[in-house]
N, C-alpha and C positions, 0 to 999 in steps of 0.2 A: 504494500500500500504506500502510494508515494503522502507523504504530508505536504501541510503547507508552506513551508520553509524549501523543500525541491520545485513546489511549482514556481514559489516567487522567484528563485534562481533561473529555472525555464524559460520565463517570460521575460527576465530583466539580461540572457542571454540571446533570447532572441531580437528583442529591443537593440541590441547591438550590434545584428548584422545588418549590410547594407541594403539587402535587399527588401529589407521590409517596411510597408508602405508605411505612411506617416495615419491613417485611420489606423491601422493594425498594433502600431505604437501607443497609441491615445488608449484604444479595448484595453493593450495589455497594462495601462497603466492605472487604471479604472481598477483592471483587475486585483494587481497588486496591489491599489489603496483599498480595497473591498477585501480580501486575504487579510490584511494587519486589520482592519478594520474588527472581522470577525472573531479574529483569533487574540485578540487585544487582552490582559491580566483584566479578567471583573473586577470590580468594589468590592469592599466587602458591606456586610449588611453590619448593620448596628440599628437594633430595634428602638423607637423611642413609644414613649408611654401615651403621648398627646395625639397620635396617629388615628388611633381605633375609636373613635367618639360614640359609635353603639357598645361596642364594648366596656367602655369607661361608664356612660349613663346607664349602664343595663347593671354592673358592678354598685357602682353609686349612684341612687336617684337624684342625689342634689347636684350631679355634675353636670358643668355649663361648662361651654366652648365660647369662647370670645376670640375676637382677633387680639389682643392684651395678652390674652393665657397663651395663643400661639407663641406668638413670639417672647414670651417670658423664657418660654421650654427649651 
């Protein structure tokens, strides 16, 4: 199974012969911005408390959501 770290080689090799036309250059660069795109390290998640407002009201009946409480959190 080739990954993607051999296609982007591929394509950033092909990009460098002369005979390849200037749309087929543009694809393969597309491509390779779409490749790193894809394959990019995620975020990580960090859950916060102020997110789930049914969840928090259905927990505690006196909880209110304000724009104020947002961005205090």
């Amino acid at each position: 199974m080739i990954d993607h770290i051999e296609i982007i080689k591929r394509l950033e090799q092909q990009n460098a012969l002369i005979d390849t036309t200037e749309a087929q250059r543009e694809a393969n660069l597309f491509r390779i911005q779409w490749l790193t795109w894809l394959h990019r390290d995620k975020p990580t998640y960090h859950p916060s408390n102020g997110t789930d407002f049914l969840l928090e009201a259905h927990k505690n009946p006196n909880y209110r959501c304000t724009p104020r409480s947002l961005l205090e959190n």
